[in-house]
PAMARRO-853502 format. One line per field, with one value per residue (C-alpha): residue number from 1; residue in three letters; x, y, z. Coordinates in steps of 0.5 Angstrom, whole numbers, plus 500, padded with zeros to 3 digits. Layout:
BEGIN
nr = [NUM/...]
rest = [ALA/...]
X = [X/...]
Y = [Y/...]
Z = [Z/...]
REM end
This chain:
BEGIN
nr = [1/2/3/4/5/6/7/8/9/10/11/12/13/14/15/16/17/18/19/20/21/22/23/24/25/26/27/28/29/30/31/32/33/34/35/36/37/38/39/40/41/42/43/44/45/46/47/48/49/50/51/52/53/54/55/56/57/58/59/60/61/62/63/64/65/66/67/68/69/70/71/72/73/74/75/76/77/78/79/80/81/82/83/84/85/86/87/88/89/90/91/92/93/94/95/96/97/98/99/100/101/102/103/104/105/106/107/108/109/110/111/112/113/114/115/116/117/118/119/120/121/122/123/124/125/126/127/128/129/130/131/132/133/134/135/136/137/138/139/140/141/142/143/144/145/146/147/148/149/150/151/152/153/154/155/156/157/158/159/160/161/162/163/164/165/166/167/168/169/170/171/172/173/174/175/176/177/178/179/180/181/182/183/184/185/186/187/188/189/190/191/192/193/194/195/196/197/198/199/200/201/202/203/204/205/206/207/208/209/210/211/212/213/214/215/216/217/218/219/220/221/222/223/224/225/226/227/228/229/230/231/232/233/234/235/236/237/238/239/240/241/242/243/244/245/246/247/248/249/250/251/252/253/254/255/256/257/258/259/260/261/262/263/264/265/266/267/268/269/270/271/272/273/274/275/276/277/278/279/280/281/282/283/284/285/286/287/288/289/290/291/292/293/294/295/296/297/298/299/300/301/302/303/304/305/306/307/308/309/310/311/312/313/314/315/316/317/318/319/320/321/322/323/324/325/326/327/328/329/330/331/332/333/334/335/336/337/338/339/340/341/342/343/344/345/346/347/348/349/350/351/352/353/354/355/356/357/358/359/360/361/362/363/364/365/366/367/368/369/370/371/372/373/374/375/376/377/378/379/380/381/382/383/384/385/386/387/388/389/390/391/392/393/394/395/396/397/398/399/400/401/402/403/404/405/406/407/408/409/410/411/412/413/414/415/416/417/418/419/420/421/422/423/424/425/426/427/428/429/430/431/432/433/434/435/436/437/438/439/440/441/442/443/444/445/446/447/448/449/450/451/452/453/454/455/456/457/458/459/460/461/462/463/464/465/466/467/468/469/470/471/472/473/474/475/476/477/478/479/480/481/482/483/484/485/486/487/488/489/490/491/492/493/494/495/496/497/498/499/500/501/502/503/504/505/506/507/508/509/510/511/512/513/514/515/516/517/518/519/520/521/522/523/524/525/526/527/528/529/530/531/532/533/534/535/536/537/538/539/540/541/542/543/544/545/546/547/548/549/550/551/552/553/554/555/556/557/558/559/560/561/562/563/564/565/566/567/568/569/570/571/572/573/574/575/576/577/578/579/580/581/582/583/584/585/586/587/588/589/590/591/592/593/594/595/596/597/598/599/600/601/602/603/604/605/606/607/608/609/610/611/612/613/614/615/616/617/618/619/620]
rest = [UNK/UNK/UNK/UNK/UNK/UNK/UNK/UNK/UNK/UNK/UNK/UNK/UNK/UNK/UNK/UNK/UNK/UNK/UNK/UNK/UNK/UNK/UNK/UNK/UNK/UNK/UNK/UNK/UNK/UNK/UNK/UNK/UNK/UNK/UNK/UNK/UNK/UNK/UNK/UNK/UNK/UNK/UNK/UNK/UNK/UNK/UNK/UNK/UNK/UNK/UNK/UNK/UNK/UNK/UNK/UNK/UNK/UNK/UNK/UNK/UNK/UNK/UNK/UNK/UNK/UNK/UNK/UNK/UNK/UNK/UNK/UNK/UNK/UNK/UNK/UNK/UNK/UNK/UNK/UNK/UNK/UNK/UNK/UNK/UNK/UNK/UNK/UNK/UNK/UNK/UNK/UNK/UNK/UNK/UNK/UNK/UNK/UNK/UNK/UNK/UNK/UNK/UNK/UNK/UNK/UNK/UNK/UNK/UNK/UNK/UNK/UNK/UNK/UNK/UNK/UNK/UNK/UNK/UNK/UNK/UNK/UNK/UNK/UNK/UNK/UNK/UNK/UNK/UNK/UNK/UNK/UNK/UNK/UNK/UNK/UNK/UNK/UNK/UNK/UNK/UNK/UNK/UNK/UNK/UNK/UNK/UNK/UNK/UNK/UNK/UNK/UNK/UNK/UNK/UNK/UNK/UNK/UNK/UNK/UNK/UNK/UNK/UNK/UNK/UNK/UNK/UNK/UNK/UNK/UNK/UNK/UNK/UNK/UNK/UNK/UNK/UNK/UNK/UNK/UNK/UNK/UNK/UNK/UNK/UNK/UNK/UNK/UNK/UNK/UNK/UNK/UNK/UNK/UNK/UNK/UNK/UNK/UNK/UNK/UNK/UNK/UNK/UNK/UNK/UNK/UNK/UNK/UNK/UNK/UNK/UNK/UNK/UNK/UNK/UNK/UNK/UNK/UNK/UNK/UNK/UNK/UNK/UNK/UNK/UNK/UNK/UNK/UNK/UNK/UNK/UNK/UNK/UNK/UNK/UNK/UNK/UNK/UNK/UNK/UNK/UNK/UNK/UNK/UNK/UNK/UNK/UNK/UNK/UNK/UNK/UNK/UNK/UNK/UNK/UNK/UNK/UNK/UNK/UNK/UNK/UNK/UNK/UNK/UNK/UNK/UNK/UNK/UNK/UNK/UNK/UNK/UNK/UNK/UNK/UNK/UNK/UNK/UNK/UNK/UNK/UNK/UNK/UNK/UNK/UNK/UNK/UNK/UNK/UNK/UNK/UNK/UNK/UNK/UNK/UNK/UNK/UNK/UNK/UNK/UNK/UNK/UNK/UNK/UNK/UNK/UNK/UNK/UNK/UNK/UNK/UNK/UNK/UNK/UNK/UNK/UNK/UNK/UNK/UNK/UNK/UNK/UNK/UNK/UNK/UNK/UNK/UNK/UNK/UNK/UNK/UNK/UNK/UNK/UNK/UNK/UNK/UNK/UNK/UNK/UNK/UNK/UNK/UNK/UNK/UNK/UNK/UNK/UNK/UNK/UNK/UNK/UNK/UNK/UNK/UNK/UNK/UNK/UNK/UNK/UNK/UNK/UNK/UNK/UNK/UNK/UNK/UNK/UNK/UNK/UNK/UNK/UNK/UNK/UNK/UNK/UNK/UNK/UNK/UNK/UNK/UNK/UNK/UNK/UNK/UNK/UNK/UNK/UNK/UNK/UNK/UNK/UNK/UNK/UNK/UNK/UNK/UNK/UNK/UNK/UNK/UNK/UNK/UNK/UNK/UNK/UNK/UNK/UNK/UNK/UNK/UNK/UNK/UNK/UNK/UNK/UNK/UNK/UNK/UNK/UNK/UNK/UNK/UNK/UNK/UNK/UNK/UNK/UNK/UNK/UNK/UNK/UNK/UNK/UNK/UNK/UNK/UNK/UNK/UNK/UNK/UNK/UNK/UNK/UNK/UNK/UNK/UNK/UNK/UNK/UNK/UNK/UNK/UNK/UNK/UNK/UNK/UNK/UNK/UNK/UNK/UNK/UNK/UNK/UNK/UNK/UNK/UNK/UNK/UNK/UNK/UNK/UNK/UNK/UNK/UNK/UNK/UNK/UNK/UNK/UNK/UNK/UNK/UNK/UNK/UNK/UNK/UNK/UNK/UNK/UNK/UNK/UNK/UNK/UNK/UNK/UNK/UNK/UNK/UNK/UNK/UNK/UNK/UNK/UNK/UNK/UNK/UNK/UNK/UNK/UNK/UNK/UNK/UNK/UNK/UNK/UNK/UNK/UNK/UNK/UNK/UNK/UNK/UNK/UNK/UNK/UNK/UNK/UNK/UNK/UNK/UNK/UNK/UNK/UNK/UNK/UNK/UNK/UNK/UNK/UNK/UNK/UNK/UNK/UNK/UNK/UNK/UNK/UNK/UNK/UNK/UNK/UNK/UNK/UNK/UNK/UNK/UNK/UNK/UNK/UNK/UNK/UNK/UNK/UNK/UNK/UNK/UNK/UNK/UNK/UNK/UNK/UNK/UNK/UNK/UNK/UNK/UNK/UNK/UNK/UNK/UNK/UNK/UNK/UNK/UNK/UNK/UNK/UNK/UNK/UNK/UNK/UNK/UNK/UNK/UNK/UNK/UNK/UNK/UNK/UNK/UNK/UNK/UNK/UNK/UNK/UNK/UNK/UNK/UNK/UNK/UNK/UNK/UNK/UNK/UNK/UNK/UNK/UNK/UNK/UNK]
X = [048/052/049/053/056/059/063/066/061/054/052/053/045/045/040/039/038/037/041/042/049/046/044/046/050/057/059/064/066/069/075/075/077/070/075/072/065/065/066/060/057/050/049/043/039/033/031/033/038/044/050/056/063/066/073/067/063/071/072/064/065/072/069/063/063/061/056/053/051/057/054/058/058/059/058/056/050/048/048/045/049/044/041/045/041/042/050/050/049/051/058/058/057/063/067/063/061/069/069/065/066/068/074/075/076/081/080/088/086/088/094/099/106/110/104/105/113/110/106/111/117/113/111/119/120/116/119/126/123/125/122/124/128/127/130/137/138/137/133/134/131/134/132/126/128/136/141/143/142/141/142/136/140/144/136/135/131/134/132/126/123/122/119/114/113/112/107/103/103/106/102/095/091/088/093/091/083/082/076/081/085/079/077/083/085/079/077/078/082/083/085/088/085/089/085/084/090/090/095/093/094/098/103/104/104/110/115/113/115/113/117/112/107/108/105/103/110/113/112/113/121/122/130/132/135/135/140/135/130/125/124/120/115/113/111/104/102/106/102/097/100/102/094/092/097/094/088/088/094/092/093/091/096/093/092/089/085/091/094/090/090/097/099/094/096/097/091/085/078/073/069/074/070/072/079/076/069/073/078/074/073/080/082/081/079/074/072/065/065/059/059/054/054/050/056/061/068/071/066/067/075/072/070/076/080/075/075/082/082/078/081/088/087/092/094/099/094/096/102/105/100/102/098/099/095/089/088/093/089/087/091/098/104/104/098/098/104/101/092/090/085/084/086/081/076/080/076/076/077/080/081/088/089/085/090/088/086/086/093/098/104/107/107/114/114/119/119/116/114/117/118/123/120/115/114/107/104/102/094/090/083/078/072/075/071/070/065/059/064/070/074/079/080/087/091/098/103/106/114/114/113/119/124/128/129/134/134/134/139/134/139/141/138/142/146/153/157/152/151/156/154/147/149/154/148/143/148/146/151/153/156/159/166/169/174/168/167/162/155/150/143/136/135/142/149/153/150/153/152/144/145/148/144/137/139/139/133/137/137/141/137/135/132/130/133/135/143/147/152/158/154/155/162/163/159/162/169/166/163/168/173/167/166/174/175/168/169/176/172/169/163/158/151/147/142/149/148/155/162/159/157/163/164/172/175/172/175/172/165/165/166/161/156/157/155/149/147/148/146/140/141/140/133/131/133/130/123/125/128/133/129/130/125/124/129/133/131/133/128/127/120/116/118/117/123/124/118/113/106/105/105/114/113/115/117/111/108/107/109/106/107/100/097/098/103/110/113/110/105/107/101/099/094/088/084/077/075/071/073/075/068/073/075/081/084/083/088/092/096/103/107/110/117/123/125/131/131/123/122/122/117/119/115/110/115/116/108/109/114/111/116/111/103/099/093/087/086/081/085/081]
Y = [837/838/836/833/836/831/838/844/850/849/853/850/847/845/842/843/837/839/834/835/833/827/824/826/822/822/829/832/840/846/851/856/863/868/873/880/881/885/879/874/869/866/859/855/853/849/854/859/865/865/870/867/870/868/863/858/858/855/851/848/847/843/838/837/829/827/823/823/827/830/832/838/843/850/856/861/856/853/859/865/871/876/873/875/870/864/867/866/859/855/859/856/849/850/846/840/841/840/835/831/831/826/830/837/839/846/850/852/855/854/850/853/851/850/846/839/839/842/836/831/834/834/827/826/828/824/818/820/821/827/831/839/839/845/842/843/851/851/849/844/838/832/825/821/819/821/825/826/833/833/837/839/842/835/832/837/841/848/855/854/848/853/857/852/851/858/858/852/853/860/865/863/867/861/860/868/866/865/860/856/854/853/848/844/844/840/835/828/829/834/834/840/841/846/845/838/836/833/833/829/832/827/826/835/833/827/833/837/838/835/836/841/846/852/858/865/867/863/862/856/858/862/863/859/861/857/856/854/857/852/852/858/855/851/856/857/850/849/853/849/842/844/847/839/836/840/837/831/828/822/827/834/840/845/851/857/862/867/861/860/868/868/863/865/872/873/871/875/876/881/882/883/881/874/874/871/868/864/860/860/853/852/853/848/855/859/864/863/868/866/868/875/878/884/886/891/889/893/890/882/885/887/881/878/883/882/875/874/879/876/869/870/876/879/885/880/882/889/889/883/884/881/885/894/897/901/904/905/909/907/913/911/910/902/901/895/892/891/890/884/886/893/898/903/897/898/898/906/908/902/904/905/899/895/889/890/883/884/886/881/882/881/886/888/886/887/880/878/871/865/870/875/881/883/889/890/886/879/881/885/886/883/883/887/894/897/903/904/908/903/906/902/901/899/901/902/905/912/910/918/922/923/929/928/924/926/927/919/919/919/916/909/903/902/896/894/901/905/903/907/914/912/910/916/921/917/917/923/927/927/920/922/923/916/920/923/920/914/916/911/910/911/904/903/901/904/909/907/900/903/906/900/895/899/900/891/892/887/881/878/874/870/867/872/871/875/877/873/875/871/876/883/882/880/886/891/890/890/896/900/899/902/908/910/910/914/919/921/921/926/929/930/933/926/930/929/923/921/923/920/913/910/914/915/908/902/896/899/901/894/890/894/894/886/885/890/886/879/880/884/890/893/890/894/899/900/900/903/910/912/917/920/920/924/922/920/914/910/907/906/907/907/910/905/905/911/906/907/910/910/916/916/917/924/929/929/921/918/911/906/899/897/891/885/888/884/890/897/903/909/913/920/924/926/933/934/927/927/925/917/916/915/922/925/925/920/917/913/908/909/902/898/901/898/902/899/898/897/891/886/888/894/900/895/896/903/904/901/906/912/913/912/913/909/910/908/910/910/909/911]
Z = [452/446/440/434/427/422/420/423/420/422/428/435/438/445/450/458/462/469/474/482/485/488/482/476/469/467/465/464/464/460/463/459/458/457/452/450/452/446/441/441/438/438/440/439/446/446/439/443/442/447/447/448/447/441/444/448/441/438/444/442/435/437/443/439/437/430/432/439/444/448/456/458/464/462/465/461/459/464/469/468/470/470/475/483/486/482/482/488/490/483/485/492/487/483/488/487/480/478/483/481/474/470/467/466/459/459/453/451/445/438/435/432/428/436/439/437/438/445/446/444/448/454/453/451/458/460/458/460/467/467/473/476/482/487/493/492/492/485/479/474/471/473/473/477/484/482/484/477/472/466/461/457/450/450/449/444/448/446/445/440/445/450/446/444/451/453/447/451/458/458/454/454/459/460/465/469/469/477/476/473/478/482/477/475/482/484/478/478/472/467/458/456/449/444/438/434/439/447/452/459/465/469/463/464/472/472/470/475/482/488/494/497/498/499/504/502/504/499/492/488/486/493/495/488/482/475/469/464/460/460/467/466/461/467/472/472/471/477/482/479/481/487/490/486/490/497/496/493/498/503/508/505/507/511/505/508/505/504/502/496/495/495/491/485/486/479/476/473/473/470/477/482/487/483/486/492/490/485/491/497/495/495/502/508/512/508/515/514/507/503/497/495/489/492/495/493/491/497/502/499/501/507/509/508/512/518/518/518/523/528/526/528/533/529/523/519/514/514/517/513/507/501/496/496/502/500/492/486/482/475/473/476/471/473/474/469/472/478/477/472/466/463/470/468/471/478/485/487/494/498/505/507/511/506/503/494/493/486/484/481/483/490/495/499/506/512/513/521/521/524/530/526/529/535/535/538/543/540/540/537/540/537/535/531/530/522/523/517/513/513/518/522/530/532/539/539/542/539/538/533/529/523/524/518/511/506/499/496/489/483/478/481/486/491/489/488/487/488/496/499/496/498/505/506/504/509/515/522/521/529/526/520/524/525/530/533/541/540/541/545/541/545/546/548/544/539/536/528/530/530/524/519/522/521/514/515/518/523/518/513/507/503/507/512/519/524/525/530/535/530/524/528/529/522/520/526/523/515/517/521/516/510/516/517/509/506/511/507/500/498/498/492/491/490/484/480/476/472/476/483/482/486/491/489/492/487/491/497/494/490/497/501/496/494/501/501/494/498/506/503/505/498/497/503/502/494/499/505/506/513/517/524/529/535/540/537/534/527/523/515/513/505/500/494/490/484/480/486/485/493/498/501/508/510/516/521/520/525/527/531/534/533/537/534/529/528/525/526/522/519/520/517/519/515/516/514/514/520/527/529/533/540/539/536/527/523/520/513/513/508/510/515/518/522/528/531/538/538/534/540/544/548/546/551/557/555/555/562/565/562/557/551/550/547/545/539/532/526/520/514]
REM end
């Protein structure tokens, strides 16, 4: 009980009262963000002292009544975060604590000069029955139950009230906090509060999009774009919207634990392990993951990975893995692009196979689901088997080792222009004649087909589908024409920075790199580098764009169409760490690969015939 104070100064006393979920009064609860542990304040409770950080005393002095007591759920107070055991089940609790809540109250923070404008332009907005539009191919606001745009700067929503919205619903950390998410997404109702003024949370929810729920593969503004600022004021509250949607429709949609993961990728929580506990709540299949503060971060992430493991029967979870494989150190020179919160408080010593729950950012996968690629046999065996120190067991079959990489350009992306002079410089040599008799590739069909179509990795985008009979005659056309006329420029030295972007004919450079830009061409290949395995085999493989602060693939990785694994491992083998248990090295995974010809299943029937091996190994 928040006892009252007819003014703002004196110091904030509470009182306990114990209540069960099954009885209890009306309360309403506290989203908050904690703040820096270091500045605290002290609170009254029952005469005793009690340490709280200073943003939950500010939100208290602001919610306290004047008049009457106020009963709120806080869990700063009414946990006692020292004690593991009482962790453990009031955070199995917290589900049902906001749902049973007769209102969430969201702590934004205070008030400032842009926060009232703020308020009322959402409410403006509101009345104009304005809502977001994200069905169209592109983003706009336009009006309720319309067809018709609308154009925000004729109703006076210009720069300076994007800022004010940005200021609200953009920049408070609050909207990072992963246990908020969980807490808005499963109360009854929920009243932002930014200093001495309110905003309900179904007048923001009325502008915000409705036309679904995306899954872990697509993010709230997939394969879309936007022409107004003001958009982008509204991304986070929208995750948010769209998890409150799931679980509060007549028919609540199946959101899956990595659902839930992959939407609220980039929040934060001070304790790692909170990147799952905090959401378990959330997802319609938590996979039996109980919570247990006993439990290390890597073993809670662990847990996960094995669950999933075990569930599907398939390695989507590292293959297809949405967060970095394996540890970024602390130390990386991006590293706090790519963690929440201060990376010097990062998890040390992840597995190489294990996805990193708690960084922020997307991860950039070689797309396989709706069955654009099958690499390996669709299974994997299961129960999956992790060893005592974390070491990972898969088969799978041995498509080879890497013979040869060349040189990357350090200067630019290859984008635009700057394509063809990646593209040449990647090409086998035994192609770079266009006069040349045709060479077969390994697999069968024309060898410098193999070669474009493995810089493609066999697909167009966005979104990501697999080339078609009419998209190979069109692109062998385009890519002939690029062939024959390259071979005649000139070559240069790709550590050259200035005189060699365009490869010598712009309208050339400028057609063919428009279409490495639009079929996603250039996207793959700022991730992935050409290589050449043995026997003749063309594939790409990681090397993290010039940014990266992951390991490139180098000559004598192995790759590996692994069991249950849409696309293929890149593996490398690790001296001194032990024996795998089943015999042999062990192994660290780099990333995923293309390798034309393989991607559909074949290394199975090359297994068979005896052209491939396939045997088991313990990744670390």
């Amino acid at each position: 009980m928040l006892q009252p104070s007819a003014h703002f100064p004196p110091p904030i006393t509470c009182s306990l009262v114990e209540v069960t979920l099954d009885d209890h009064p009306i309360y309403e609860a506290l989203s908050y963000v904690w703040g820096d542990p270091k500045l605290q304040s002290t609170l009254q409770i029952e005469g005793a002292r009690l340490k709280v950080t200073t943003n939950l005393e500010l939100a208290l002095r602001y919610l306290r009544l004047p008049d009457k007591p106020r009963t709120i759920w806080v869990d700063a107070i009414c946990i006692d975060q020292s004690n593991i055991e009482e962790r453990n089940q009031q955070v199995r609790l917290m589900k049902s604590i906001y749902s049973f809540c007769a209102v969430d109250l969201v702590w934004v923070g205070e008030s400032d000069e842009y926060t009232q404008s703020a308020i009322d332009n959402v409410k403006r907005m509101k009345s104009l029955n304005l809502q977001r539009l994200t069905d169209r191919g592109s983003k706009h606001f336009g009006i309720t139950g319309s067809d018709e745009l609308v154009s925000l700067s004729e109703l006076g929503l210009d720069c300076e009230a994007s800022l004010g919205l940005l200021q609200l619903f953009g920049s408070p950390t609050l909207w990072e906090r992963v246990w908020v998410m969980q807490e808005i997404a499963c109360c009854p109702r929920a009243v932002l509060v930014i200093g001495n003024l309110t905003l309900p949370w179904e007048t923001l929810s009325s502008i915000l999009d409705h036309s679904g729920t995306p899954d872990r593969y697509h993010l709230p503004f997939s394969h879309q774009w936007y022409d107004q600022d003001i958009w982008d004021a509204f991304s986070k509250v929208q995750v948010i919207e769209h998890q409150r949607e799931a679980l509060n429709l007549t028919v609540p949609i199946n959101s899956t634990l990595l659902d839930v993961l992959s939407r609220f990728r980039a929040t934060y929580s001070s304790d790692p392990r909170d990147k799952i506990y905090g959401l378990l709540g959330l997802a319609t299949d938590n996979l039996d993951i109980i919570p247990d503060y006993k439990k290390t971060p890597q073993e809670v992430y662990i847990d996960v990975a094995r669950a999933q493991i075990n569930s599907t029967e398939n390695l989507d979870i590292i293959t297809q893995s949405l967060w970095p494989l394996g540890h970024m150190p602390a130390t990386a020179p991006h590293a706090h692009k790519m963690y929440s919160g201060n990376p010097s408080s990062l998890v040390e010593n992840l597995p190489s196979w294990l996805p990193n729950f708690s960084c922020t950012v997307a991860n950039k996968i070689l797309f396989a689901q709706r069955s654009t690629f099958s690499a390996g046999v669709e299974k994997c065996k299961c129960p999956v088997e992790i060893s005592p120190d974390d070491t990972l067991t898969v088969e799978g079959i041995v498509l080879g080792a890497i013979t040869a990489m060349k040189p990357v350009r350090m200067t630019v992306y290859p984008h635009d222009y700057y394509f063809s002079p990646w593209a040449r410089d990647w090409m086998p040599e035994s192609l770079a004649d266009p006069n040349s008799e045709d060479k077969i590739y390994a697999t069968g069909g024309n060898a410098f087909e193999a070669y474009w179509r493995t810089l493609m990795t066999d697909c167009l985008a966005l979104p990501s589908r697999r080339l078609s009979q009419g998209d190979l005659k069109e692109y062998t056309e385009i890519f002939n024409e690029w062939r024959r006329k390259a071979s005649v420029l000139p070559w240069f030295d790709p550590k050259l920075k200035q005189h060699d972007l365009y490869d010598g004919d712009q309208g050339l450079m400028s057609k063919i790199g428009g279409i490495a830009s639009r079929t996603g061409i250039s996207s793959v290949m700022s991730k992935w580098q050409f290589a050449e395995l043995g026997g003749g085999l063309y594939a790409m493989v990681p090397w993290e764009g010039h940014l990266g602060d992951n390991k490139p693939s180098q000559t004598g990785d192995l790759v590996v169409a692994v069991d249950g694994g849409k696309v293929p491992l890149i593996l490398r083998e690790r001296k001194n760490v032990g024996h795998h248990e089943n015999g042999g090295v062990k192994w660290e995974v780099i990333g995923t690969a293309y390798v034309h010809g393989f991607m559909d299943g074949l290394a199975s029937q090359w297994a068979e015939d005896g052209k491939l091996t396939r045997r088991d190994f313990g990744l670390i």
